[in-house]
N, C-alpha and C positions, 0 to 999 in steps of 0.2 A: 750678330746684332750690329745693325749701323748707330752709329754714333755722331753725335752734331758736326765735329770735328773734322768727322771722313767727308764732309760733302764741303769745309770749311775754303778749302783752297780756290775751287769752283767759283763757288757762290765771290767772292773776293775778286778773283779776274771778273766776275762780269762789274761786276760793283765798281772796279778801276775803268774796264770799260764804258761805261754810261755815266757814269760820275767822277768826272776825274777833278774837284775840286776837294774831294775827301780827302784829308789826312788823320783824322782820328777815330780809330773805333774803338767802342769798351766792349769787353767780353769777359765773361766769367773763367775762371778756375780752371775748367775745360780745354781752355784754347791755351792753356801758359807751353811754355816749352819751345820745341820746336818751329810751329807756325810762325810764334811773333817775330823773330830771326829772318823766318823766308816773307812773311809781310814787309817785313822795311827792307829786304834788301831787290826782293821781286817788283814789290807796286809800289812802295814809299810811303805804305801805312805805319802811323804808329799804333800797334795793338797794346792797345793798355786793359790789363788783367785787373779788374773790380773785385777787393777780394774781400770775403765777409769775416769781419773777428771772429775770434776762435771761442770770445765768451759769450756771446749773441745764441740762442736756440731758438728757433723755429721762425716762420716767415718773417724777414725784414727787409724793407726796400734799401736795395743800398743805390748811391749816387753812380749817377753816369747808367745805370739798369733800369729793366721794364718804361723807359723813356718811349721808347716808339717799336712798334712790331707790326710789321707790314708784308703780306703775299701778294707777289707778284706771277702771275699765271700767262 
C-alpha cells in the first residue's frame, strides 16, 4: 500500500522547483518525523505538522488544512 508520504519528497522538489517563493507548508500528522528535517534542510521549507486535539472526535476543520487542494496533470 502507498502512502501520501512515499510520493511526499517528490511532489516537494517539484513544488521548490516552480515555486521558489514558498516557505511554509501545513500537513497533517502523516508527514511529522523524518520529512520535516529533510524539508528545511533540503529545500528550506518549513513543514508545520497541523495537529488535531486529542479531545475533538470526528470531522473538524483545523487551521492551516483543507485551505486549497489542487491537481496538476
Amino acid at each position: 500500500m502507498t502512502r501520501d508520504r512515499d510520493g511526499a519528497r517528490p511532489v516537494l522538489e517539484r513544488l521548490r522547483d516552480w515555486h521558489e517563493g514558498v516557505t511554509l507548508i501545513w500537513a497533517d500528522g502523516g508527514y511529522a518525523g523524518k520529512l520535516v528535517t529533510w524539508a528545511k534542510e533540503k529545500l528550506q521549507f518549513t513543514l508545520e505538522i497541523v495537529k488535531r486535539s486529542d479531545d475533538v472526535s470526528g470531522f473538524v476543520v483545523l487551521p492551516g488544512r483543507w485551505m486549497v487542494e489542487r491537481v496538476h496533470e
